[in-house]
N, C-alpha and C positions, 0 to 999 in steps of 0.2 A: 490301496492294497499293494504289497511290498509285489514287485515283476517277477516271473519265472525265469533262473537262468537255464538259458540255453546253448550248448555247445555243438560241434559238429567234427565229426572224426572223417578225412578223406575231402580234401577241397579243390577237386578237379570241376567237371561242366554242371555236375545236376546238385552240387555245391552252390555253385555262388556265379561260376563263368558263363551261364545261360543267359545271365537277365541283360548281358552285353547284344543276344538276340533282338534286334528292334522291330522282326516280329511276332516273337511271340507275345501271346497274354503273359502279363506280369500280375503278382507274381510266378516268375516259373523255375526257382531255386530255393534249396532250403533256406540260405540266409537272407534270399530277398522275404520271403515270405513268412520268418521269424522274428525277424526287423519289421516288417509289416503291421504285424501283429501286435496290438498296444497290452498284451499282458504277457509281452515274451520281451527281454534285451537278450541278445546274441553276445555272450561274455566272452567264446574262445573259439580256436581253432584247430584242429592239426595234420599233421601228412608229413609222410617221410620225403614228399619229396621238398628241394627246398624252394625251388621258383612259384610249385603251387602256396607255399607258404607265404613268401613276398606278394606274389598279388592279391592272395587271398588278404592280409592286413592291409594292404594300401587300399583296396578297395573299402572293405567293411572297417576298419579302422580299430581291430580288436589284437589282445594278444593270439600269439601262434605257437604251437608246440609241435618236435618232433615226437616227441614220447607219449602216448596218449593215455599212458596209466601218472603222469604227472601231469596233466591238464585236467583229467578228471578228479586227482586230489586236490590241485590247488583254486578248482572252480566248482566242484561240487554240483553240476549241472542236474535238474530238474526233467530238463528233453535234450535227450543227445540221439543225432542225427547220423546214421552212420550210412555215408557214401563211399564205400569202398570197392575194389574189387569182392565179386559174389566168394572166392576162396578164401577171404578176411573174416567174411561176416559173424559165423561162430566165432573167432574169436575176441573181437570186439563187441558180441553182446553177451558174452559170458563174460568179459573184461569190466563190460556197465552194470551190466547186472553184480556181478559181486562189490561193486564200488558202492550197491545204492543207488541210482539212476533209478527213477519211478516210472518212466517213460521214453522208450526208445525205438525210434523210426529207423527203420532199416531198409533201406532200397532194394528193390527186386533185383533180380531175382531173388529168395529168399536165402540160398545158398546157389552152390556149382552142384552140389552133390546130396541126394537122400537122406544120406545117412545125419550130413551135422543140420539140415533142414531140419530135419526128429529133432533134435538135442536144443536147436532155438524154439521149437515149438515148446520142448520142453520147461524151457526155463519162463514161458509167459503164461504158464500153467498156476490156477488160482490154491492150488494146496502143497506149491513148491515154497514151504516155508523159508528155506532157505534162502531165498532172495526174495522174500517179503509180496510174492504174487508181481514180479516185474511186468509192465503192460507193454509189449511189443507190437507197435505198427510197422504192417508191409505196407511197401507206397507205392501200391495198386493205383495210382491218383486217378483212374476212372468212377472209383467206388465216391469217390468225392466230389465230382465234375456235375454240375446243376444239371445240363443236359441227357447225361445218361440216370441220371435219378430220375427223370422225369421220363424217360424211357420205359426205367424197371414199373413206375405207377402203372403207366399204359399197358403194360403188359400183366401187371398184379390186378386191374379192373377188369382184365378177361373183354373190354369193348369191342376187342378184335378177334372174342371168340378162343377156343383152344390152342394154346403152341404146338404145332405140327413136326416143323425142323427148322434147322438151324443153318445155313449158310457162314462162310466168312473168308476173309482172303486179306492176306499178308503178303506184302512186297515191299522189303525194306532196304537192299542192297544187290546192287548190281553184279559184284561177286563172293562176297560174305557165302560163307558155308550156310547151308540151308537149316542143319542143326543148331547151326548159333544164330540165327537169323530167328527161329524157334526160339530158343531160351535166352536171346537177350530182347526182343521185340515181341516175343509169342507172351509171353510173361503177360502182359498188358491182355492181348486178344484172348488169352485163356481164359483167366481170370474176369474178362468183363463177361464173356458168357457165361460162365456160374453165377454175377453177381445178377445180370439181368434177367437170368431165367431161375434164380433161386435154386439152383443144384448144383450137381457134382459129375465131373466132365469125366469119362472114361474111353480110352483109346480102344479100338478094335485091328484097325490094320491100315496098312498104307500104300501105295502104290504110285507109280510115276520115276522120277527121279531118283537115286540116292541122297540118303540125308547128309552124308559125307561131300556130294556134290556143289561146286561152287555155280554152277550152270542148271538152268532149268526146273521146271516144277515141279513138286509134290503133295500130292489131296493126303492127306488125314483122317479117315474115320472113324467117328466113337457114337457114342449114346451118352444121353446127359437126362440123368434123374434126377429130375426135379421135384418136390414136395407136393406140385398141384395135379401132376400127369400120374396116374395110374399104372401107364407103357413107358418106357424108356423113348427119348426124342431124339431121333437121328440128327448126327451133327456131321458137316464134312466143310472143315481147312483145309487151303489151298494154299502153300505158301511157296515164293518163286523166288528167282532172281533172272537176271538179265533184263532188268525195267531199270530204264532212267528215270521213275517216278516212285513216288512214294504209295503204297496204297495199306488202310487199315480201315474194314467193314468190316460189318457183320449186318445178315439178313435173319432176321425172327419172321416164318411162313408161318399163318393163325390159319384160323377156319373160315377168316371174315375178315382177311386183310394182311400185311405183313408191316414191320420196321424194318428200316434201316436206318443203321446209326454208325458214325466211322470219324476219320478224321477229316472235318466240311463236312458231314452229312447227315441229316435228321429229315427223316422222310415218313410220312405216317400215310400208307394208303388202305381202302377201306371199298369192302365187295358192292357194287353197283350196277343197275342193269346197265347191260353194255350197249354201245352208241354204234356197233360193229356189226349184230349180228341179233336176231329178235331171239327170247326164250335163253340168253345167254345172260351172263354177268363177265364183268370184265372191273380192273383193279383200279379207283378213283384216286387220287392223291388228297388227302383233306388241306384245311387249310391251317392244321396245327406245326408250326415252324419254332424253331429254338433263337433266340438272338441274344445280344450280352456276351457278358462274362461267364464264362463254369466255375470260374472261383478254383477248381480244380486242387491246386496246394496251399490256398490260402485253406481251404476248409478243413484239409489234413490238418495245418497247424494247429485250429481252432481245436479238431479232433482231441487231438496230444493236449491240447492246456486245457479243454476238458476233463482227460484221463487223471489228470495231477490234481485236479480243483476238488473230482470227486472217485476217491480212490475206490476201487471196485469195480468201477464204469470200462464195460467192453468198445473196443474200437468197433467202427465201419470196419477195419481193415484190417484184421488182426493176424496173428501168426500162424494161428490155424488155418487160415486164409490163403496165406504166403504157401503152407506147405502141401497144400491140397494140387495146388498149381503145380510146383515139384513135382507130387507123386504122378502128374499125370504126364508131365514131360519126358521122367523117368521111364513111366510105361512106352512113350513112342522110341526115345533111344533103344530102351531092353528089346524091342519086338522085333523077332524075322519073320 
């Protein structure tokens, strides 16, 4: 069967320059993991700038383009990848989508702004004849990572009882704005809590810090309706700065136990009488552990050369998905 050509528009780190990382899991870039892929070749490149250009073909060994509306005519891509800045992204999936492009990944955040968020949602829309039902994946890459899939089961089996609330905490830079430490890192933690709990994440109010703030914490609180809860499930993020460490959890509190799951972390514990105190229970740790590979963007890819093999077929990660996340970061900036 003839290969899927694939392109990529924006060849900076979550490009192609990541898999230089020796430790992350590989693959952990689009062209490592489209190169990967035995029903994907990686035909082209592009970026205005021109250094990311040189390395990006010395590396992958492909042509490169400054103009990205003449790489996608003269290569006709099948999956094109768009790693751009978030204030690009409208316009290079309305660029692929009018060229034709059947399938296009586009990096989180889904936009910077609400409004062209709408407008890419729009165009991955099944009855926008005009661009032929274009299939848009967000690269949530959680929604694809073997470990939190194995999460959202445990959690869809109910073994640990009702979801109660929701825990999580973000720490991703030492003096990064707390707001953009939110929408370039929150993107991720948002989004895996709707995907693991099956809903939809709404803000209530905040307190702590300013989000304008380069110092210091801020909690988060909303409610997340979920399809299996009846009541709305309290949710409260925590997200800091001034840590010299990285941190991204999240705790799911059940009736009969809770998860945790983050980055290092899979934890499954489970209500037991307690060893503490008689007539008491107390929280056991089972011996269910995660190990491997998540596969994480290799499975995106698979995703996308899915999307193309059988047209109609909706993503794990679709743009409805991307803009849900939006609307609710939107609500934390809009609120006083």
């Amino acid at each position: 069967m003839e290969k899927i050509n694939a392109a990529i528009i924006g060849l900076g780190r979550i490009a192609g320059l990541l898999e230089e990382d020796s430790l992350r899991e590989k693959p952990c870039t689009h062209a490592g993991a489209l190169t990967a892929n035995p029903d994907c070749v990686l035909a082209a490149g592009c970026d205005i700038s021109e250094e990311h250009r040189r390395l990006f073909a010395e590396k992958w060994q492909v042509p490169v383009y400054a103009n990205a509306a003449e790489m996608l005519r003269l290569h006709a891509p099948r999956i094109l990848a768009i790693a751009t800045y978030p204030n690009s992204h409208y316009h290079y999936c309305q660029l692929a989508a009018a060229s034709g492009v059947p399938v296009i990944i586009c990096e989180k955040p889904l936009s910077d702004n609400i409004k062209e968020a709408r407008k890419i949602a729009r165009l991955a829309q099944r009855d926008d004849l005009a661009h032929n039902g274009t299939v848009i994946i967000t690269n949530h890459e959680r929604r694809y990572a073997n470990d939190y899939n194995r999460a959202r089961a445990i959690l869809d089996e109910a073994a640990l009882g009702r979801l109660l609330s929701v825990r999580a905490v973000l720490y991703m830079s030492k003096t990064k704005r707390l707001i953009d430490v939110l929408w370039h890192d929150g993107t991720h933690l948002v989004d895996a809590i709707m995907f693991l709990a099956n809903g939809t994440l709404k803000h209530r109010q905040h307190w702590g810090a300013q989000l304008s703030a380069h110092t210091g914490t801020v909690w988060l609180e909303g409610v997340l309706c979920a399809e299996k809860s009846a009541m709305p499930i309290p949710v409260v993020i925590e997200v800091g700065a001034g840590r010299d460490y990285l941190a991204f959890e999240m705790e799911f509190s059940c009736e009969k136990g809770r998860l945790r799951i983050g980055n290092g972390i899979f934890e499954v514990w489970e209500s037991a009488p307690s060893p503490y105190a008689e007539e008491f229970r107390s929280l056991k740790r089972t011996d269910e552990i995660f190990t491997g590979p998540t596969g994480y963007f290799a499975n995106m890819i698979q995703d996308a050369v899915t999307c193309v093999k059988e047209p109609g077929r909706q993503p794990r990660s679709g743009a409805a998905d991307g803009l849900r996340v939006i609307e609710y970061l939107n609500s934390v900036k809009a609120w006083r």
